[in-house]
C-alpha positions as CSV (number, residue, x, y, z in Angstrom):
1,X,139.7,68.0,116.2
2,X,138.5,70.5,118.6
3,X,138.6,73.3,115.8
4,X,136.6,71.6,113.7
5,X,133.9,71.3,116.4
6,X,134.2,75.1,117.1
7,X,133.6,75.6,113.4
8,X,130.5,73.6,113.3
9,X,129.5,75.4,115.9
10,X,129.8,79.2,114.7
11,X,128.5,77.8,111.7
12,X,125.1,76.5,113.5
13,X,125.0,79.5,115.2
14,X,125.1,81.7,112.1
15,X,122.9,79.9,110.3
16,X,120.4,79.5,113.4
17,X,120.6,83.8,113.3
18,X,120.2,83.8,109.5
19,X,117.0,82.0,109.7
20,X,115.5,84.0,112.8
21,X,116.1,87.0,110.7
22,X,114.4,85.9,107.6
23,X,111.4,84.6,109.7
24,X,111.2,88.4,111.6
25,X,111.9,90.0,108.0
26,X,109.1,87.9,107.0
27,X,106.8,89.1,109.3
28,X,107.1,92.3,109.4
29,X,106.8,92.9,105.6
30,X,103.6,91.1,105.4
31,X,105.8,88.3,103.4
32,X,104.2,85.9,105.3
33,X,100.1,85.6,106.2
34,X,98.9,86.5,109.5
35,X,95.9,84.2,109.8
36,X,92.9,84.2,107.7
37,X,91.5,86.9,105.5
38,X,88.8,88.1,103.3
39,X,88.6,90.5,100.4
40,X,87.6,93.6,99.6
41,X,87.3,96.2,96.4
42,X,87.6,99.7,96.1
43,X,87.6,102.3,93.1
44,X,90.0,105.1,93.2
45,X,90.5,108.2,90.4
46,X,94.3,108.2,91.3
47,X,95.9,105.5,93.3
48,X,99.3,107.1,92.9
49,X,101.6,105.3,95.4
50,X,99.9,102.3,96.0
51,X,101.2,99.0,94.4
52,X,100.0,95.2,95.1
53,X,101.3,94.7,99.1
54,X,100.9,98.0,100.2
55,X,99.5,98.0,103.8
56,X,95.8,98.4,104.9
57,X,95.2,100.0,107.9
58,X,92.6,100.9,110.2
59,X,93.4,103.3,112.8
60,X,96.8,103.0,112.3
61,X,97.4,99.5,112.7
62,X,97.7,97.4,110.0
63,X,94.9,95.0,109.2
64,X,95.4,93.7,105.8
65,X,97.1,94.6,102.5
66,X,96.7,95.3,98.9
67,X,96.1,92.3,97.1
68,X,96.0,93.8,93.1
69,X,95.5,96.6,91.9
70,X,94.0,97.4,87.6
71,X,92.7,99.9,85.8
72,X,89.3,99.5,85.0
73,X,89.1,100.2,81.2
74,X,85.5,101.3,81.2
75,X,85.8,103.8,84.2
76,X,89.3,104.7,83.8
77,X,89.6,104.5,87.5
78,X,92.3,102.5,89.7
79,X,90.4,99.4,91.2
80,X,92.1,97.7,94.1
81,X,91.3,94.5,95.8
82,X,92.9,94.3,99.3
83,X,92.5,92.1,102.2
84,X,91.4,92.5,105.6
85,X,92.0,90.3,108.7
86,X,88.9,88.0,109.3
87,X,88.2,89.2,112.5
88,X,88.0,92.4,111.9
89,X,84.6,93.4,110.7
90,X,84.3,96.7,108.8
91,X,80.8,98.5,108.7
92,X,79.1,98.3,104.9
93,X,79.0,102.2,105.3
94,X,82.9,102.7,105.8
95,X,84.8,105.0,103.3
96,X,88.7,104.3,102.5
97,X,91.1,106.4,101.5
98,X,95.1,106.9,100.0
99,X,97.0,108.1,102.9
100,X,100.4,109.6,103.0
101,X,102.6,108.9,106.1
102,X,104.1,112.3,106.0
103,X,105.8,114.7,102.9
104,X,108.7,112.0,102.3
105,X,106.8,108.5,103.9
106,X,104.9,106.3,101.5
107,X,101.6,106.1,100.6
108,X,99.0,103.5,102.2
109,X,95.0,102.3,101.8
110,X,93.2,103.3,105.1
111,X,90.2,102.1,106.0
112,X,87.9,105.1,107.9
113,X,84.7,103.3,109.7
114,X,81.2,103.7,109.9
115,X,78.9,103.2,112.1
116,X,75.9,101.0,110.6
117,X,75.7,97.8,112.5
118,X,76.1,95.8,109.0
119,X,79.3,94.8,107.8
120,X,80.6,93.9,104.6
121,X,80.7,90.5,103.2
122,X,84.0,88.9,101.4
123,X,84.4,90.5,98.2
124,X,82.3,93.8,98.4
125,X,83.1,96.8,97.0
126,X,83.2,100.1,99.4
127,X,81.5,103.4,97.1
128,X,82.9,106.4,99.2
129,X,86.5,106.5,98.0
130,X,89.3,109.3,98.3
131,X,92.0,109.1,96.5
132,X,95.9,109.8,96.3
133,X,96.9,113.8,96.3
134,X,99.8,114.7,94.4
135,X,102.1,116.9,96.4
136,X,103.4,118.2,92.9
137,X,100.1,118.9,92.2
138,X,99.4,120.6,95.5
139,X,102.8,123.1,95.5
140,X,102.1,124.0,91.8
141,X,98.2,125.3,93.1
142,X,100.2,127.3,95.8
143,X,102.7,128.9,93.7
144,X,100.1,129.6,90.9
145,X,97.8,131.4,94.0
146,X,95.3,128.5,93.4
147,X,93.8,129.0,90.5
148,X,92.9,125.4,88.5
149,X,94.4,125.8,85.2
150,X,97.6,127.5,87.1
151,X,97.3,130.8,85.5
152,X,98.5,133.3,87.8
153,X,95.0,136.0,88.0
């Protein structure tokens, strides 16, 4: 009897774990929403890199994420709609960007602020977009001596 009590115990206690991990996985993937949030939409010419949940950050924390991201078949350019945390206001003359932690990291959207004392409204769009560099891109310009069409001169 006493071993079966033991086993219901490890038991509850590996399942208590199980779910404690989940709930912190959760959280720190952005599985699982923070607290309210608003919208907002941004055109890039290359969003290489970024895919729908890809982290928003502002200074380096993170402050939303990518909600969807299309291709806009009139412009031909990437246009991503990504959320921010409601109590963060960002100025209506802010720029984002695609980031790059580092040569091997991943990419992510970052929001770079203005300083006008409006803000944007739930579902604007920000103009002043950068988009993602291509490191292949960027080696083949420095072995080519950076000419465009990579023709050595």
């Amino acid at each position: 009897m006493s071993e079966s009590k033991t086993e219901v115990l490890v038991g509850g206690i590996v399942l208590a774990v199980a779910i404690g991990f989940l709930i912190y996985a959760g959280k720190t993937t952005g599985m699982t929403r923070a607290g309210d949030e608003y919208t907002l939409n941004a055109s890039f010419r290359s969003a290489d890199g970024v895919s729908i949940g890809t982290d928003v950050r502002l200074a380096g924390v993170k402050v939303g994420r990518v909600a969807d991201i299309v291709l806009d078949p009139g412009t031909y350019r990437a246009k991503a709609v990504f959320t921010v945390q409601d109590n963060i206001e960002v100025p209506d003359d802010s720029a984002v960007a695609i980031s790059s932690e580092g040569l091997l990291g991943g990419n992510y959207v970052e929001i770079m602020p203005g300083g006008s004392p409006f803000y944007f409204e739930p579902g604007d769009e920000i103009e002043f977009t950068q988009g993602s560099v291509s490191l292949v891109s960027l080696l083949m310009k420095f072995v080519s001596g950076g000419s465009e069409d990579g023709a050595a001169q």
